[in-house]
Structure formats: C-alpha cells, structure tokens
C-alpha positions as CSV (number, residue, x, y, z in Angstrom):
1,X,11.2,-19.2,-49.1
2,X,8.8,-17.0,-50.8
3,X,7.5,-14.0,-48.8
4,X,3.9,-14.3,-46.5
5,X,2.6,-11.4,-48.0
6,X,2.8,-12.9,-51.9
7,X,0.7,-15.8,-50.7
8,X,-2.6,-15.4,-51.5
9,X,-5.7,-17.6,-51.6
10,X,-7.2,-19.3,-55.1
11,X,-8.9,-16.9,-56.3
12,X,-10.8,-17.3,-59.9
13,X,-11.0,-13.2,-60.1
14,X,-7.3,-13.1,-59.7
15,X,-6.7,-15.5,-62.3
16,X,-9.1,-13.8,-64.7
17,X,-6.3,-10.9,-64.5
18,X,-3.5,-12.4,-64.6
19,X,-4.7,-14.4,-67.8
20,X,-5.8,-11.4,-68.8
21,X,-2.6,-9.6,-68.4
22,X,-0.7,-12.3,-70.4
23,X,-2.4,-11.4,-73.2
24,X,-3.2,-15.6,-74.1
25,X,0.2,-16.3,-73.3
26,X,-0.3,-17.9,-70.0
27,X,-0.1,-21.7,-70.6
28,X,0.3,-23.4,-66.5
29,X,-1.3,-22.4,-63.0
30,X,0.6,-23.8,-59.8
31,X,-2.0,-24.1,-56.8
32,X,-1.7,-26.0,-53.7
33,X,-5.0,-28.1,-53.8
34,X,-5.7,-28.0,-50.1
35,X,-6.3,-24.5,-50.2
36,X,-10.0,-23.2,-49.9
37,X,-11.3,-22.4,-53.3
38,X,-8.4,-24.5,-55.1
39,X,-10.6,-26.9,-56.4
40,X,-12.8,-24.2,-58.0
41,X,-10.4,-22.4,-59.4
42,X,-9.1,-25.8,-61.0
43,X,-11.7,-26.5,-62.8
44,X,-11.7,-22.0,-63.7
45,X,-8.3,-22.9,-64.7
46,X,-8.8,-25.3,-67.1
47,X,-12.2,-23.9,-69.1
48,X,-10.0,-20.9,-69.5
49,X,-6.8,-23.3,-70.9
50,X,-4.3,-23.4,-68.3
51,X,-2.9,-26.3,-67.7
52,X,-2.9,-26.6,-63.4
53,X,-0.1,-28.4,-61.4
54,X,0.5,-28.8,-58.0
55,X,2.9,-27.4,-55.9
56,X,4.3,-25.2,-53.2
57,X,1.6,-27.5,-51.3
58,X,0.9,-29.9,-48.0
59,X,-1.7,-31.6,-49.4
60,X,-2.6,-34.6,-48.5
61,X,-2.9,-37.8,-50.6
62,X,-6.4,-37.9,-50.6
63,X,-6.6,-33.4,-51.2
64,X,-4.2,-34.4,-54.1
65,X,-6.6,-37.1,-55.7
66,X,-9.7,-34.7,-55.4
67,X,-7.5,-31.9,-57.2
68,X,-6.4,-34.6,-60.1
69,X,-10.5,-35.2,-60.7
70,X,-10.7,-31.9,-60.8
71,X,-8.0,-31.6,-63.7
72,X,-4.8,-30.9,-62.0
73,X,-2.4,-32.6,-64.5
74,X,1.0,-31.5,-63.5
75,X,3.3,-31.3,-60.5
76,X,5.9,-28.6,-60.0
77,X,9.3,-30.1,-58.9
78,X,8.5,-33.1,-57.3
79,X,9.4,-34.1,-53.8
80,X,10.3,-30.3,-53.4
81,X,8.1,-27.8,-51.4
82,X,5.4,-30.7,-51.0
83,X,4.4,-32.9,-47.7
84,X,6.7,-35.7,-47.8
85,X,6.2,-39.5,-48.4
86,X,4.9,-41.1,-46.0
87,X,4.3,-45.2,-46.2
88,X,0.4,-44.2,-44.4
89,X,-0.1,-40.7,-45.5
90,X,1.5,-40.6,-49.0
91,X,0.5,-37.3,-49.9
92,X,1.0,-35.3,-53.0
93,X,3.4,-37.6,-54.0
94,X,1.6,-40.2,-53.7
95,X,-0.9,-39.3,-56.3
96,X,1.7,-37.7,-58.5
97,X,3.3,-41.4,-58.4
98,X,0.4,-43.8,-59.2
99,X,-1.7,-41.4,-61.3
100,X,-1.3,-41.7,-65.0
101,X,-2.2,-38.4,-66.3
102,X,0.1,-36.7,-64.5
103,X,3.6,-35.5,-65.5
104,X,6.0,-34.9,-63.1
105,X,8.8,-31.9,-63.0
106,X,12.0,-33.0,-61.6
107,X,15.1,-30.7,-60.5
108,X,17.7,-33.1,-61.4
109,X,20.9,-31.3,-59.7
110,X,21.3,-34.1,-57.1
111,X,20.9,-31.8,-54.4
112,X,16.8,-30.9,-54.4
113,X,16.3,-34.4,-55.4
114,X,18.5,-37.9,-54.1
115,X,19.9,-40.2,-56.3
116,X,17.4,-42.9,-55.3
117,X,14.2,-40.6,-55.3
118,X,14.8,-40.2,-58.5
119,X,14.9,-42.8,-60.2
120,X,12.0,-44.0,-58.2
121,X,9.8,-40.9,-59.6
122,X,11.6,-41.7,-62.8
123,X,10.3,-45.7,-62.9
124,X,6.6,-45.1,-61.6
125,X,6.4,-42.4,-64.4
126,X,8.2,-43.7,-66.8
127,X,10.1,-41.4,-70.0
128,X,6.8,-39.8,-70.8
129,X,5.9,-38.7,-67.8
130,X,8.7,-36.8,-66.3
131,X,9.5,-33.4,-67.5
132,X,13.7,-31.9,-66.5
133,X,13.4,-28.2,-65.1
134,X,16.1,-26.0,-64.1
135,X,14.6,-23.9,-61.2
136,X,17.2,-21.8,-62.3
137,X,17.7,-18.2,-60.2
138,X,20.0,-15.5,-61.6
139,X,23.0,-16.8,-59.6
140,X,22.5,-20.0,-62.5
141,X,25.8,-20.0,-64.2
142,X,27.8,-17.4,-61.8
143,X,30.4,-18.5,-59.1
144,X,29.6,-18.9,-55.5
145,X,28.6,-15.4,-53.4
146,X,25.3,-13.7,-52.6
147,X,22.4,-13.1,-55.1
148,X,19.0,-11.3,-55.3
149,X,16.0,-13.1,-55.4
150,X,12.7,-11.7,-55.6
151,X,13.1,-9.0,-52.0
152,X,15.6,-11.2,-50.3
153,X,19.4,-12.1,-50.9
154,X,20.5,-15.8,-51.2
155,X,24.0,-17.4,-50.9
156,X,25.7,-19.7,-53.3
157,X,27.8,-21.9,-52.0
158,X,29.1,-25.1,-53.8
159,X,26.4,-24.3,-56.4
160,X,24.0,-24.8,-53.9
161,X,21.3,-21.9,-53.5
162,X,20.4,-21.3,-49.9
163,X,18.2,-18.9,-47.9
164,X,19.4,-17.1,-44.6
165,X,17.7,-19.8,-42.9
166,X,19.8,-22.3,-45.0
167,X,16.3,-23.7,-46.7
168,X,17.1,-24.6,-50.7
169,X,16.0,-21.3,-52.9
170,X,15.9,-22.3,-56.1
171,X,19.1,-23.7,-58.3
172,X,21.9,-23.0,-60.2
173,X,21.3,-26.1,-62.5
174,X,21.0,-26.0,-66.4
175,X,19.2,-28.2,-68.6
176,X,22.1,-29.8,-69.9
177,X,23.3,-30.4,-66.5
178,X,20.3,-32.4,-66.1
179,X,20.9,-34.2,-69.2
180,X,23.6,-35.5,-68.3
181,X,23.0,-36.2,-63.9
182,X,19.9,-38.5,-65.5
183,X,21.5,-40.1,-68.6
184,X,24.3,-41.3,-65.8
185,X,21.6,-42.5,-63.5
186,X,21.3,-45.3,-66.3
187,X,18.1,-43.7,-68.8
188,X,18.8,-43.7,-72.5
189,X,20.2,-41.0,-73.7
190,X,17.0,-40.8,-76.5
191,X,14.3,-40.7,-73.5
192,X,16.0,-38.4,-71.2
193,X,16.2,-35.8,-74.3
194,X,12.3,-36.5,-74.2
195,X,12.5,-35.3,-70.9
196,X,13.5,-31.4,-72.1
197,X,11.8,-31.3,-75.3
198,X,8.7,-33.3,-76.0
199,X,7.2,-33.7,-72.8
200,X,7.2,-30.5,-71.9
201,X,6.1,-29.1,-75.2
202,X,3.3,-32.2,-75.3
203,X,2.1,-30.5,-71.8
204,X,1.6,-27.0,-72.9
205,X,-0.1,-28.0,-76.1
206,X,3.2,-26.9,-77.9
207,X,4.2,-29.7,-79.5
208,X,3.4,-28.8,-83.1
209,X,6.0,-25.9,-82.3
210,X,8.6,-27.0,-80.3
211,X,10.0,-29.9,-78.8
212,X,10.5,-32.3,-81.9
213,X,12.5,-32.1,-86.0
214,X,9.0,-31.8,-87.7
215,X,8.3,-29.6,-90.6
216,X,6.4,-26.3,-89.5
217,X,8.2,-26.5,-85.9
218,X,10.5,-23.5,-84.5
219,X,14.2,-24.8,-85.2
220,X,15.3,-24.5,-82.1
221,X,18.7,-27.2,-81.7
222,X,21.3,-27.6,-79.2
223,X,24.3,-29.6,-80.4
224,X,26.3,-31.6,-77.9
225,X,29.6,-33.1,-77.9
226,X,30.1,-36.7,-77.2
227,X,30.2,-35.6,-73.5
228,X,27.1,-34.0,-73.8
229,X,28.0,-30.4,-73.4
230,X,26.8,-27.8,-75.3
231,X,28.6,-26.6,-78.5
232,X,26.4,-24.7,-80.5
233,X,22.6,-23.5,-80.1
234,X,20.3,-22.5,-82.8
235,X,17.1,-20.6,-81.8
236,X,14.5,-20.3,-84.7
237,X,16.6,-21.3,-87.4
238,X,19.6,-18.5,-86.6
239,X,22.7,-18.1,-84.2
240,X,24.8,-22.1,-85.1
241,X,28.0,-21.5,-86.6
C-alpha cells in the first residue's frame, strides 16, 4: 500500500541522513534484501548501529540467507508484505524460520496472521525469538469509518484496516490485544510478556532501560486484571493511581 514514489533504492548516502537527522536515535533499518545495493547498505547499516530487518520484500530464500550473512537480524511482521512460503522456494520466511539469530515481528490480530501460521512461526522461534507489534494506524482504538494514512484514506471495517483496493493497511491492534490472541493460542502467560518487553528491548540494545524490573531501568508498568486488560499504566515512575 505505500505510494511508488516513496520507494526508493538502498542507498548508504540516504541512510547517512536519515541517521543523521535522528540525532543517534535511530535504532532499526527495514530493507528488502533483493534490492541492488541492499546488501551494502547492510553491512553501512550496521557499522553505523542500526539494527537491519527485512521487510516490505520478495526476496528469495536464498537473497534472504545472503542478507542474514550480511547482518540482517530482524524481520518486520512476518508472513506480511513478504513472498510467501513456498514448500521449493521458501523465501524470506524461510530464512527468518530456520535461522537462529533472527527475531521475528508478528502482528498478532488474527487477521494479518492465521491461527496456525502462528504458532508455527511461534514454535520454530521459540519465546525468545518472536517480538508482538501493533502495526497500529491512527484509526487504532477508534470505531469503524474512513481514516488518513500517510496521502491516502483507508476504511475500517470490523476492526480491519483496508485500502481502496481492499489490501490489509496496517492494524487497529494493541499490544494487549496481542497479549491476550497469543496467551489463548496456548503460550505461557510469562513468555508471551517476553514477547512485548524483553525481546524487543534485547534487539535494540535497550534492555538495560526498558523491557525488564531491574534497578536503573525506566519504570515503565502496565497492570492487568485477571482478564488481562489494562488497568493502570505507569510511564517512568509517574501516572498509576
């Protein structure tokens, strides 16, 4: 869904300014690893601290493997906006599910993702390797109608987040949401909380910080009921009742 003209090629001078612009705050780089250059500006990626995943791509299984080597250690919403498993071209998925040092983002909403795919990503990675996003647009959290995203306007419907062309644009999921489609999926309730906080803290190199109940971290809490909704939220030690 996202426009031609805001495609552009891997480009190491482009990433030089955006990093730059971020002001040290930039922390991941998605790139499609079939892309001219992409390997390159992998390995650009890294020396400068990024942490590169894979996405938005049609690589192959073999493109995916040379981009891994390379230091790609993440994958951006899994089975989503990436060439689909195939039993004799596996793709991107492929790698993402028999490589070890990747992690692997999954939109748990049960739409963008089935049941079964799931907990298929979830058993070749295991607890550690799967990190819960939102994909969250604006319309996250609003009732059904049309929304702004980006230049275009998308329809909600259900709680589903559609194009014009009916193709999936982003979700209306949130993290606790998620919590709760995987911990009914079966996973413990300890290692699905994993999923939201220490993995993807551990990935960014955040996890001194966030992510975990250590001394010197940001006290950052969510309390849930028994239901696992959300009762109270505390964000740097201020805001719980």
């Amino acid at each position: 869904v996202h426009p031609p003209e805001w495609i552009v090629p891997p480009s190491t001078e482009l990433l030089r300014s955006f990093a730059a612009a971020a002001g040290g705050a930039g922390r991941i780089l998605t790139l499609a690893p079939e892309m001219p250059g992409a390997l390159e500006l992998i390995a650009a990626a890294r020396e400068s601290g990024f942490v590169v995943s894979m996405g938005h791509t049609d690589a192959s299984y073999a493109e995916a493997v040379s981009a891994i080597q390379y230091g790609a250690r993440h994958a951006a919403h899994v089975f989503n906006a990436m060439r689909p498993f195939d039993h004799r071209e596996t793709g991107v998925v492929g790698a993402v599910l028999t490589s070890p040092v990747v992690t692997a983002e999954l939109i748990a909403d049960g739409v963008h993702v089935d049941a079964v795919a799931m907990n298929l990503l979830l058993s070749a990675k295991g607890p550690r390797g799967v990190v819960l996003v939102s994909d969250g647009t604006s319309a996250t959290g609003m009732p059904d109608g049309t929304y702004r995203l980006g230049t275009f306007d998308v329809t909600v419907s259900g709680g589903v987040c559609r194009s014009a062309e009916g193709k999936l644009a982003g979700s209306t999921l949130t993290l606790d949401r998620a919590l709760r489609n995987i911990v009914a999926l079966g996973v413990k309730l300890a290692d699905t909380l994993a999923m939201l906080t220490a993995n993807p803290a551990r990935l960014l190199g955040l996890e001194k910080r966030k992510g975990a109940l250590i001394p010197g971290a940001d006290a950052d809490l969510v309390l849930l009921d028994a239901e696992l909704h959300v009762r109270h939220v505390m964000t740097r030690g201020a805001g719980m009742s």
